[in-house]
C-alpha positions in Angstrom: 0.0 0.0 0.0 3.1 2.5 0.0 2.2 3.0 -3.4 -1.4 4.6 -2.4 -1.8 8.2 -1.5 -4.9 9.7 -0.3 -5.4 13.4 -1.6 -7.7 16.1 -2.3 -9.8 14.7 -5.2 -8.6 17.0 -8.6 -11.2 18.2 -11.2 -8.9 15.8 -13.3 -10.3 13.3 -10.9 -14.0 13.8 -11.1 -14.8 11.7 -14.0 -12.7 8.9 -13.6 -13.8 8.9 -9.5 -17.6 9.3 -10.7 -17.4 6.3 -13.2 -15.6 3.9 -10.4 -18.2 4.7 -8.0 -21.5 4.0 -10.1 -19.6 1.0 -11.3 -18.3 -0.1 -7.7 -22.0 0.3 -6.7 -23.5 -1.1 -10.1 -21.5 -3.7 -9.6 -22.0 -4.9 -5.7 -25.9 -4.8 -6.6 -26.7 -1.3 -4.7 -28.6 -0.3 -7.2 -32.4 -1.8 -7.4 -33.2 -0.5 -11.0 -29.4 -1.4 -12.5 -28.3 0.6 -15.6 -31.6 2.3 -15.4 -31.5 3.6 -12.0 -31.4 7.3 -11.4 -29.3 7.6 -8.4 -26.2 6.4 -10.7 -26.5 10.2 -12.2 -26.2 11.4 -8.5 -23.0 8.8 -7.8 -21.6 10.4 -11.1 -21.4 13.9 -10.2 -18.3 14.1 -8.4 -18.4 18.0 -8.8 -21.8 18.3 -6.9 -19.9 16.2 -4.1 -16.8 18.7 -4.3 -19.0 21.7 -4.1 -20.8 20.6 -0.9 -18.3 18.2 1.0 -14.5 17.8 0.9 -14.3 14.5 -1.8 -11.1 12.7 -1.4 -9.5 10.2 -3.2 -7.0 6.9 -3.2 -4.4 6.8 -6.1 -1.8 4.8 -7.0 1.6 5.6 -8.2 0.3 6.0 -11.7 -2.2 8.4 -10.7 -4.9 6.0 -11.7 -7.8 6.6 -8.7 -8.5 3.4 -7.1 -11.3 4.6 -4.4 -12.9 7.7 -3.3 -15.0 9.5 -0.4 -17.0 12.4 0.8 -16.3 14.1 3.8 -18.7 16.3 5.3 -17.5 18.0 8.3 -20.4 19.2 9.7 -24.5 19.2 9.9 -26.0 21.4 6.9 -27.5 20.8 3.8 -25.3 17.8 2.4 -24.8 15.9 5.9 -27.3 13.1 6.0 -26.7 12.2 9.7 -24.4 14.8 10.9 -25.9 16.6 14.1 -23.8 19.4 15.9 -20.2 18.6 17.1 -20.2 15.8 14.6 -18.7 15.0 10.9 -19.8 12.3 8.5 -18.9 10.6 5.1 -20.3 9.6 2.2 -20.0 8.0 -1.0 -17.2 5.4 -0.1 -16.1 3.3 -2.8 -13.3 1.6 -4.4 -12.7 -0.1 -7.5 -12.1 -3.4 -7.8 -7.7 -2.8 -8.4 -8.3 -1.2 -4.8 -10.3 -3.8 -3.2 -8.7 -6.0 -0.3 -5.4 -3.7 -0.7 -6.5 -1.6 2.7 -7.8 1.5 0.1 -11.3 1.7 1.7 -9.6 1.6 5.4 -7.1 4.3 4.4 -10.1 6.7 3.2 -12.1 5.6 6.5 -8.9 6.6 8.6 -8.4 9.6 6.8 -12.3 11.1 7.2 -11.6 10.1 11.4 -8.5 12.1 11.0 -10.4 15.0 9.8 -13.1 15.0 12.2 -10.7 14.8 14.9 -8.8 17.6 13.4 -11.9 19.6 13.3 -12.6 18.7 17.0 -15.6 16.7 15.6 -16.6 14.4 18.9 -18.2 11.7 16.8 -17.7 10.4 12.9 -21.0 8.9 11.5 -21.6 7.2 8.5 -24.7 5.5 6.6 -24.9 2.3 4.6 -27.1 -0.2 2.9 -27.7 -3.6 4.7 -26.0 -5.7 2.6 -22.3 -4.0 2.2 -20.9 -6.5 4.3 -17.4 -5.8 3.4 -17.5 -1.8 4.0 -19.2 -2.8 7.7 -16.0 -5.2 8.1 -14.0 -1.7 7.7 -16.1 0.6 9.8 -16.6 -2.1 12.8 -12.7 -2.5 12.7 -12.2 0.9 12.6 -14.2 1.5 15.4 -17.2 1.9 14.6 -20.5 0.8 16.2 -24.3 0.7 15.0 -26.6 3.1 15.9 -29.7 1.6 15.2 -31.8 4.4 16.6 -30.5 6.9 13.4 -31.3 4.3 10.7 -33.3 6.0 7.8 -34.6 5.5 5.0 -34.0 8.2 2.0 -36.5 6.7 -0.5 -39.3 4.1 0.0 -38.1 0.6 0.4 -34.2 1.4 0.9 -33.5 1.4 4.4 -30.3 2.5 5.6 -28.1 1.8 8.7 -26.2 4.1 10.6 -23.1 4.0 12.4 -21.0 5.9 14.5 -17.7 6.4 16.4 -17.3 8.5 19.1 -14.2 10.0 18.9 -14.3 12.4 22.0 -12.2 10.3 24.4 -9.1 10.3 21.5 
């Protein structure tokens, strides 16, 4: 993994960081209408992510991007879960190059490092039932359920929330 460096995601990187994330959740089954499913448009637009959050990025030594993330560092208009004192992140994903190489822990450890940073006292985080691998990353980073903030943002898709409290570190 010396080869991977997480960064500030480029303009450069928008397009090649949107078309890994519909893809990384095209292909894991996240998406109930496929190819035809309107949130891809939304997992696309990097830019829209940028504007509103701080979007980083995993790239190799050939620049090629090989995950990315959203970090929001604060409640307001782009934080799903985020109430006051804490941060959240969004939009994890890594392509399949990046995939059991420690790419989606290094973005997880580098959105904790932010909120703790930024004084943040807890880091929470929503995600679909059945990413088992991504909950694998979260639990050993810390993380724990919190099954009381669970929500759903469109009928039928329920979505679980976690958090770390980070005001002891």
């Amino acid at each position: 993994m010396d080869d991977v460096t997480i960064r500030a995601a480029r303009a450069a990187d928008y397009e090649q960081l949107g078309a890994l994330t519909a893809s990384a959740y095209l292909d894991d089954g996240l998406l109930d209408h496929g190819r035809d499913d309107p949130y891809l448009r939304v997992l696309r637009d990097v830019a829209h992510r940028a504007a509103h959050g701080e979007v980083l990025v995993a790239v190799d030594g050939r620049g090629r991007v090989l995950g990315g993330v959203t970090f929001v560092p604060g409640p307001g208009p782009f934080a799903d879960l985020a109430r006051e004192g804490e941060a959240e992140f969004r939009t994890l994903a890594v392509a399949p190059a990046g995939r059991g190489r420690g790419v989606g822990t290094r973005l997880v450890q580098e959105c904790i490092d932010r909120a703790r940073a930024l004084g943040r006292r807890r880091l929470v985080l929503s995600t679909q039932p059945r990413v088992y691998a991504a909950q694998r990353v979260y639990e050993r980073a810390g993380f724990t359920r919190a099954p009381g903030r669970d929500w759903s943002p469109v009928p039928g898709l329920g979505l679980l929330a976690y958090e770390l409290d980070l005001s002891g570190s």
